[in-house]
N, C-alpha and C positions, 0 to 999 in steps of 0.2 A: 851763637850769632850775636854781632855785638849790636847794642840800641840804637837808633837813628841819631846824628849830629844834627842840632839846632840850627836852618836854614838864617843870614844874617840877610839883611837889603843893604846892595852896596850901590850905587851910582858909579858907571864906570864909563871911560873911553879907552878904548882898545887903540894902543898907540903903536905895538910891532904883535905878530902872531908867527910862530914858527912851530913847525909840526915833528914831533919826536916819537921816538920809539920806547915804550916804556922796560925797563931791562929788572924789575921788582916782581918778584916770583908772584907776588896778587895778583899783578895786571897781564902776566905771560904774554910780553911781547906784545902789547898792545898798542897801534899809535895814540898820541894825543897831542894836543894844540897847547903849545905853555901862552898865553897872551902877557904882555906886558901892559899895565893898564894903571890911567890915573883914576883913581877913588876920591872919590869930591865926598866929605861929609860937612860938616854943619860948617866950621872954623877955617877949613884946610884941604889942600889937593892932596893927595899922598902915593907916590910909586909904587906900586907892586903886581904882583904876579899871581894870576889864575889859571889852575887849570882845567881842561877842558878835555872827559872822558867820553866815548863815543856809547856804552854802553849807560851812559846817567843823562845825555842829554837828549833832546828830540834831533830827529833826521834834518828839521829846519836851520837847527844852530848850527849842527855839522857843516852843512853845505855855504852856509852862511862864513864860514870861515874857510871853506875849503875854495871859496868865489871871491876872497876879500873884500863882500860887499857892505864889511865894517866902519869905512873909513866914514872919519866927519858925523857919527853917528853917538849916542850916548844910550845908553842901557841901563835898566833899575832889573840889576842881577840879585838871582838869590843863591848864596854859595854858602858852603861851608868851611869851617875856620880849620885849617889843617895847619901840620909844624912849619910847613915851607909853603907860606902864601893860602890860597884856597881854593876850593874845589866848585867850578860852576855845576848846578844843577836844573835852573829854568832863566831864562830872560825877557826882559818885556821893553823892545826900544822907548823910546822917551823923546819928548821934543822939548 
């Protein structure tokens, strides 16, 4: 079993969400949400991509994207730093 990854805090707006199918023998066909999202850190806004596993987050983020009730909204997500973009694990909206 490999160790747990180092959860990071991103501040994020979810700017497009589109639901795929995952085709990597780990996740057997599993769907999930890639969000396109701007990451506001201290300096700078910055574009990238998170994903979003049905099996790592709560039933409320799921629905939460499956409703689009994303928009106009900002999150202090906590994700993990993976090779292509990262991996959401919990989120807490933000005003």
């Amino acid at each position: 079993m490999s160790k747990p990854r180092k959860l990071h805090q991103l501040i994020i707006t979810i700017e497009h969400a589109w639901l795929g199918q995952s085709k990597s023998q780990q996740w057997k066909n599993q769907p999930f949400y890639c969000l396109d999202v701007i990451h506001e850190n201290l300096l700078t806004k910055i574009k990238t991509q998170v994903y979003v596993f049905l099996n790592l987050v709560s039933k409320n983020i799921w629905n939460t994207l499956e409703q689009e009730t994303f928009k106009n909204k900002k999150y202090l997500a906590y994700c993990e730093k993976r090779t292509r973009g990262w991996r959401l694990r919990e989120w807490q909206e933000i005003n």
